[in-house]
C-alpha positions, -999 to +999 in steps of 0.1 A: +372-325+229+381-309+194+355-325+183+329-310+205+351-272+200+347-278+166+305-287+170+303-252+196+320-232+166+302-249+140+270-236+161+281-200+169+292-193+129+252-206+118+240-187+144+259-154+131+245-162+094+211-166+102+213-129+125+232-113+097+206-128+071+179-114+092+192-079+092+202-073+059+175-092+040+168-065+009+129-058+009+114-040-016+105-007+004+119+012+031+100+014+069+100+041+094+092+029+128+078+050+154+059+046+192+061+019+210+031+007+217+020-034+217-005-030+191+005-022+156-005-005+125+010-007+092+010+024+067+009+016+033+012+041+002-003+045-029+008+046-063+043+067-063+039+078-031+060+084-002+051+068+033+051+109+041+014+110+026+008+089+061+027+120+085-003+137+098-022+102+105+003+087+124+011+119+149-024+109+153-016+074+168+020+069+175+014+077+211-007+050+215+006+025+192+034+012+172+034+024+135+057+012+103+053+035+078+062+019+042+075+037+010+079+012-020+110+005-040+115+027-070+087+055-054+096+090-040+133+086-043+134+046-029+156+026-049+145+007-069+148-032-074+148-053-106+111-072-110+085-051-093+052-066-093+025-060-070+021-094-059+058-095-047+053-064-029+027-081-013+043-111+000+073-095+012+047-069+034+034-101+049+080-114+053+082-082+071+053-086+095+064-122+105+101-113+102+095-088+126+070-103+153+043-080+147+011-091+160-022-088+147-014-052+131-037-030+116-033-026+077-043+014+068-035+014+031-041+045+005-049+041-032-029+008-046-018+004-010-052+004-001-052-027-027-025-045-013-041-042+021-072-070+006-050-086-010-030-096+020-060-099+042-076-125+015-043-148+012-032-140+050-069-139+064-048-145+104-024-124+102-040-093+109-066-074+133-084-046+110-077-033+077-087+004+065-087+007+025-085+044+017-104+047-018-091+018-033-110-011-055-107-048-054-105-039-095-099-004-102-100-015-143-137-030-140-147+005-128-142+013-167-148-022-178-168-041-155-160-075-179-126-070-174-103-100-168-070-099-157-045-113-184-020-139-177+017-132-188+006-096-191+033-071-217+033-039-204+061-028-225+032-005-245+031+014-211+066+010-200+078+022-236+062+049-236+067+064-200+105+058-203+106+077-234+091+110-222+116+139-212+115+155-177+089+181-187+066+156-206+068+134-174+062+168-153+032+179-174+013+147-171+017+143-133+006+178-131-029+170-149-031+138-134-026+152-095-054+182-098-076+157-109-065+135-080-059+160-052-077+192-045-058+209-020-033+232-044-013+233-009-003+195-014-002+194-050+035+195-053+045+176-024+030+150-039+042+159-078+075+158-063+070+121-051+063+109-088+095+129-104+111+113-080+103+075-088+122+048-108+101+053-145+102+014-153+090+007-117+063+043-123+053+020-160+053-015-149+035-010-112+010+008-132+001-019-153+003-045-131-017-029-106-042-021-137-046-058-147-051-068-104-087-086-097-089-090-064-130-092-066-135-127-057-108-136-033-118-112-008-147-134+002-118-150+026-114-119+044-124-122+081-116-093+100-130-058+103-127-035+072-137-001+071-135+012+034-127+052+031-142+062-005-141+100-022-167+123-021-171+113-061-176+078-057-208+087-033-225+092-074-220+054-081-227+032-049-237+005-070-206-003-097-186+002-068-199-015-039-207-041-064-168-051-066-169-051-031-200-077-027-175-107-013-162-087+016-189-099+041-171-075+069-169-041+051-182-012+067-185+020+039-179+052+047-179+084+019-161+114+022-185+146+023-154+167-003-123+167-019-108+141-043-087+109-039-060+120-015-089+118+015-065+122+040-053+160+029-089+171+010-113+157+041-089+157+066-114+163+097-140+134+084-111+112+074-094+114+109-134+108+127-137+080+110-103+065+114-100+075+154-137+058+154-130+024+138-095+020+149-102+027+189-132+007+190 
C-alpha cells in the first residue's frame, strides 16, 4: 500500500513539473493572442519592431480567426535574452506553435519576419497552411552583392561595437534617416522610431548582422504550401535580381505595391489589405 501511495505521488509531483515547465518556458518574444477562431495566423515583425506594426491587420481578421501576434526579445521594449540569433528565433517560433497545438497556421511575416516566415516553412515544410512574406528576401545582402555567401562563425563585434557606442541622439539620428527612407507615411514615422529607441542595442547590432549574413536562397526549394510575396512599390524597378533569389520557391505568387516604401502595410494600406483578404480567404 505505501508503496503504491508513494508510486500515485511520485506521479502527481511529475505531472506538476511538466505543467509548470510548460507555462513558464522563457521564449524569446512576447505573444498577444486574440479571436477565437479554429484556424490560425501568426504575426511576425520585422527588424526592431513591435507586434503593434500588425494592429490594423489583425482587426482585420480576429473575428474570423485566431491570431498570435509576436514582438521579439530585446525589440520595442521586450526584454531581452542573452544569444539572439535569428536561427534561434526561428526554432523557438516553430516550440511555440507545437507547444501550443496550433494547427496548420498561417505565417504573415513583415521585413526580417517576413524572413523567418521561409525559413520555417523550408525546415518545417508541414507545419503550416500559407505563408505571406511582406517585402522580405530569401538574401537581403545578395541584393547588393549577388556573390554573397554567408560566413560561418560570423564576428559582428565591428557592428555591435559600434552601435553600442553611439549616445542616445547619435542612435536617434540614424533611425531617423533610416525610417524616411523606409516608411513614407510621416504619420507613422515615430511610432515606429520609437520601437527602435526602445530595443536592447546588442540584440539592435547583433540581429542585424546575423540577419545580414542569412541565405535562405536554396533551401526554400522545400517549401510546399502557398506563398504570396507582398514587395514595395520600388522593387517593381528590378523584377529580375529579385525574383531571381526567389527562383526555388515553386509556390510563390508576386504581388507589388502600386506606392509607398517598405512598411506596405501603413504606405499601401488599401492594396496591401486586397491582397491579403484575397489570398488568405481563398
Amino acid at each position: 500500500m505505501k508503496k503504491y501511495i508513494f508510486l500515485v505521488i511520485a506521479l502527481l509531483f511529475s505531472a506538476l513539473c511538466v505543467n509548470v515547465f510548460a507555462q513558464t518556458k522563457s521564449y524569446p518574444f512576447e505573444v498577444v493572442k486574440s479571436g477565437k477562431e479554429k484556424q490560425s495566423i501568426v504575426f511576425l515583425p520585422g527588424f526592431a519592431s513591435s507586434g503593434d506594426v500588425w494592429n490594423d491587420t489583425k482587426a482585420n481578421f480576429e473575428k474570423d480567426y485566431t491570431c498570435y501576434t509576436f514582438t521579439m526579445a530585446g525589440f520595442a521594449g521586450v526584454k531581452s535574452q542573452p544569444n539572439a540569433s535569428f536561427k534561434n528565433w526561428e526554432t523557438e517560433i516553430v516550440n511555440y506553435i507545437r507547444a501550443n497545438k496550433i494547427e496548420k497556421p498561417i505565417i504573415v511575416g513583415h521585413s526580417m519576419g517576413g524572413g523567418l516566415a521561409l525559413a520555417i516553412a523550408s525546415d518545417y515544410p508541414d507545419l503550416m497552411s500559407k505563408i505571406v512574406v511582406v517585402d522580405a528576401l530569401p538574401c537581403l545582402s545578395a541584393l547588393r552583392d549577388p556573390s554573397f555567401k554567408s560566413k560561418e562563425n560570423n564576428d559582428c563585434s565591428s557592428i555591435v561595437n559600434p552601435i553600442n557606442a553611439m549616445s542616445e541622439d547619435e542612435f536617434l539620428q540614424m533611425q531617423k534617416r533610416n525610417m524616411a527612407m523606409l516608411l513614407a507615411d510621416p504619420s507613422k514615422q515615430d511610432e515606429a522610431i520609437s520601437w527602435s529607441m526602445k530595443s536592447d542595442r546588442k540584440t539592435f547590432g547583433e540581429m542585424y548582422c546575423d540577419f545580414s549574413n542569412t541565405d535562405l536562397r536554396d533551401k526554400i526549394a522545400a517549401i510546399k504550401c502557398p506563398s504570396l510575396i507582398l514587395l514595395e512599390f520600388g522593387f517593381s524597378n528590378y523584377k529580375e535580381p529579385i525574383e531571381a533569389q526567389y527562383k526555388n520557391l515553386k509556390t510563390a505568387s508576386f504581388q507589388y505595391s502600386t506606392k509607398g516604401l517598405h512598411f506596405i502595410m501603413y504606405d499601401d494600406k488599401e492594396w496591401y489589405m486586397a491582397q491579403l483578404h484575397n489570398f488568405i480567404k481563398s
